[in-house]
C-alpha positions as CSV (number, residue, x, y, z in Angstrom):
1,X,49.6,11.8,-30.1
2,X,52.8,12.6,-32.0
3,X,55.4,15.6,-31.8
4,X,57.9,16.3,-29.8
5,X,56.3,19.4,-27.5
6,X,55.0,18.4,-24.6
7,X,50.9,18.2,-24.5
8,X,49.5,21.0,-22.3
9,X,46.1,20.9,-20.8
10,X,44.9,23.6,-18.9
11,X,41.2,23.5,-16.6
12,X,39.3,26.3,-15.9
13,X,38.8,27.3,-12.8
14,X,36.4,26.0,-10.0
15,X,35.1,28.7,-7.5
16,X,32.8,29.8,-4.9
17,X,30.2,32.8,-5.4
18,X,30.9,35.8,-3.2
19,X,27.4,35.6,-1.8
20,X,28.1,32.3,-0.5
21,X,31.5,32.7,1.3
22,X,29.3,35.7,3.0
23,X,26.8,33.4,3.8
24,X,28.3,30.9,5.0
25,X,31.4,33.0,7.0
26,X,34.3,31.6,4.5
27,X,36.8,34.0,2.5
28,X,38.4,32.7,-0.1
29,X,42.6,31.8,1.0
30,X,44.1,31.5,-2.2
31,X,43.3,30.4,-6.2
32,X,46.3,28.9,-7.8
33,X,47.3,26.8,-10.8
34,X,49.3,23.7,-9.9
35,X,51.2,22.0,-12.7
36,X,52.1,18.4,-13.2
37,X,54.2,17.1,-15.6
38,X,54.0,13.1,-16.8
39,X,54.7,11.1,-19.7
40,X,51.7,8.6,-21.3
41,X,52.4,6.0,-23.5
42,X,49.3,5.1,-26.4
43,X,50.0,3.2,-29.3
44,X,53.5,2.7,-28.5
45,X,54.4,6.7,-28.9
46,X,55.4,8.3,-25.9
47,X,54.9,11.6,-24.8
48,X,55.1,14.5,-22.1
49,X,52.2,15.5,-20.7
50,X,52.1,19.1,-18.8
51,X,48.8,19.1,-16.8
52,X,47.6,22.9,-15.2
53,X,45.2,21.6,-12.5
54,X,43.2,25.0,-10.8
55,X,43.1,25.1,-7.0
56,X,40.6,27.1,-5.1
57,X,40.9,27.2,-1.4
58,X,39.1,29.0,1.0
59,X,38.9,29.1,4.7
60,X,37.7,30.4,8.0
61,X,40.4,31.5,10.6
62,X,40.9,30.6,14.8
63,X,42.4,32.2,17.2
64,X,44.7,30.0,19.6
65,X,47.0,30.6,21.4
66,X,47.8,34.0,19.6
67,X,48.3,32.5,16.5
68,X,45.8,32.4,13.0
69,X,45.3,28.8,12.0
70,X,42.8,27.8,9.3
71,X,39.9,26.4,11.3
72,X,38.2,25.3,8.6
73,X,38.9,25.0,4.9
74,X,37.0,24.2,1.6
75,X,39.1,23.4,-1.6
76,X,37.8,23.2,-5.0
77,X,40.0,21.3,-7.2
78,X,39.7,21.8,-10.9
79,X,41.4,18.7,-13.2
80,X,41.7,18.9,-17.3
81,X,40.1,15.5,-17.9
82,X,43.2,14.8,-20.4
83,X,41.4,13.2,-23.6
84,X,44.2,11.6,-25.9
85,X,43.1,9.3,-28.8
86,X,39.6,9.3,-27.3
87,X,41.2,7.8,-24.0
88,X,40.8,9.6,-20.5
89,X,44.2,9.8,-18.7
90,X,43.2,11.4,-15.5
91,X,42.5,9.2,-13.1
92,X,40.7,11.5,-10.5
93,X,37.2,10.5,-12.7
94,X,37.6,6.8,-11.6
95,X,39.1,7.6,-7.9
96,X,37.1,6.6,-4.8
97,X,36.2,9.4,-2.8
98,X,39.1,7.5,-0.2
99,X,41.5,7.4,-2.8
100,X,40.7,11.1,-3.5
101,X,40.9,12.4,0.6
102,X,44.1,10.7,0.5
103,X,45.7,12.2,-2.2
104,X,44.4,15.9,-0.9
105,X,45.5,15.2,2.5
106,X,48.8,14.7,1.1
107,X,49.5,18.4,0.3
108,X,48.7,18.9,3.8
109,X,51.7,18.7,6.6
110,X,50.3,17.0,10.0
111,X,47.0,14.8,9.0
112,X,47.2,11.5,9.6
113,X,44.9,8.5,10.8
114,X,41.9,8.6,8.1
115,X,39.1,6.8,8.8
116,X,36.0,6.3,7.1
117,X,32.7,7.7,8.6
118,X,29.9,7.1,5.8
119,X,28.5,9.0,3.1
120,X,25.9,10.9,1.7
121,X,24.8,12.5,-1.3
122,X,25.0,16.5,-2.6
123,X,24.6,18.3,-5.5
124,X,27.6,19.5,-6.8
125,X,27.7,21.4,-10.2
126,X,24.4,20.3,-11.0
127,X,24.6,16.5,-10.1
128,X,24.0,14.2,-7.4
129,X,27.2,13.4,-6.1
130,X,28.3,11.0,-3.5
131,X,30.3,12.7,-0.6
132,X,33.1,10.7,1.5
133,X,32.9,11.0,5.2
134,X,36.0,10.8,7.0
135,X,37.8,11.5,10.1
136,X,41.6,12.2,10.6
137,X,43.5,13.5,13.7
138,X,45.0,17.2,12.4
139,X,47.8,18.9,14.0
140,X,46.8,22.6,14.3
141,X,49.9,23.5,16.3
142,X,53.0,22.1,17.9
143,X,51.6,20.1,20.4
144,X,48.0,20.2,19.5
145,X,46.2,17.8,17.7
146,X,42.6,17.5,16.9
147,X,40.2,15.5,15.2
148,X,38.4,16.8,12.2
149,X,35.6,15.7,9.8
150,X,36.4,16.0,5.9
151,X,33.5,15.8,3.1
152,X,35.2,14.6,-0.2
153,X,33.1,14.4,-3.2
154,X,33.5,12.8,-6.6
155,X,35.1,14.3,-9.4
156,X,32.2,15.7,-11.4
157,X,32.8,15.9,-15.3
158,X,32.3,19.8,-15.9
159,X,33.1,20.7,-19.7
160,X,36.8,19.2,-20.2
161,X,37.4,18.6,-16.7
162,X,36.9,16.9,-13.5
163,X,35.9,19.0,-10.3
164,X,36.2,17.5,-6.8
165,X,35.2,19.4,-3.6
166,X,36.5,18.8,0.1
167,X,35.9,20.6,3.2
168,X,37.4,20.0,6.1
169,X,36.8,21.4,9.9
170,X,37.5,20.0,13.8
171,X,34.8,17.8,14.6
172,X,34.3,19.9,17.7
173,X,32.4,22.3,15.2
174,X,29.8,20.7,14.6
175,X,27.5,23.3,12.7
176,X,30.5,23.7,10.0
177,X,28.8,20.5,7.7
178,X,26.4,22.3,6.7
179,X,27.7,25.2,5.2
180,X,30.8,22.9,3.7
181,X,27.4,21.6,1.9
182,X,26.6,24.7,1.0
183,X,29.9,25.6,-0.5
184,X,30.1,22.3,-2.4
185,X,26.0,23.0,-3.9
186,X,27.3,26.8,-5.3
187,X,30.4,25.9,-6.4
188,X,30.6,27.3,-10.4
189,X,33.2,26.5,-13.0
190,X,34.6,29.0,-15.7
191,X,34.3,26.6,-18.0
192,X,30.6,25.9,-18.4
């Protein structure tokens, strides 16, 4: 880890088949990079790290009042793993699926009040990976609040990078889990 340029890590991207988003009544929102720039120290050498992290979100739209909000919504995040001197330096790997809802909910405006609600298990790229239930009051619209249900998975190691899945929908719609577990089983990633 030496040099002055910054180290760049780029993951692939993390996506949802067509014939799934059909199936299940999703279409896909937007697929973005998101770049994040920190410095790691290893062996006393310091350096910048710049981090392109691949976001995939997809939702399905409501009506109220007039207005198009995202009833529900499925991200797939993709994360480079960051390997430096045979050391992993992204901590999403070793995050609890609490740790991880909380750090997605923060690129959200108006979601507050997480609470744990179990967990169970799903397939996601191929293995068995525990999902996070959890709870959380969501503000849709000024003045209107309401409770939805999130699934937050694990990072799963895919190639050189970490994939973690969330979906998120008012609890009121009940029938949404299980196609959020069917967009978290089809989920593919460019890079193997």
């Amino acid at each position: 880890m030496t040099g002055s340029e910054p180290a760049e890590f780029s993951a692939s991207v993390a996506s949802v088949p067509d014939s799934t988003l059909e199936s299940t009544g999703f279409e896909e929102y937007r697929v973005e990079p998101m770049e994040i720039t920190r410095e790691f120290t290893v062996a006393d050498q310091t350096r910048e790290v710049v981090v392109t992290n691949q976001v995939a979100e997809y939702d399905k739209a409501a009506e109220i009042l007039g207005e198009r909000i995202q009833a529900s919504l499925f991200v797939a995040l993709s994360t480079p793993a960051v390997e430096i001197a045979e050391q992993t330096f992204n901590p999403v790997g070793e995050l609890s699926t609490r740790e991880l809802a909380r750090r997605m909910l923060s690129q959200y405006d108006g979601i507050s009040n997480l609470q744990s609600d179990g967990e169970e298990t799903v397939t996601v790229l191929g293995t068995d990976t525990t999902v996070g239930l959890f709870t959380a009051d969501a503000t849709v619209t000024e003045g209107v609040t309401v409770e939805i249900r999130l699934h937050v998975s694990e990072a799963v190691r895919a190639g050189g990078d970490f994939v973690v899945t969330v979906g998120a929908y008012p609890t009121r719609l009940s029938g949404q889990a299980d196609d959020v577990r069917t967009m978290m089983r089809s989920v593919t990633h460019d890079g193997g």
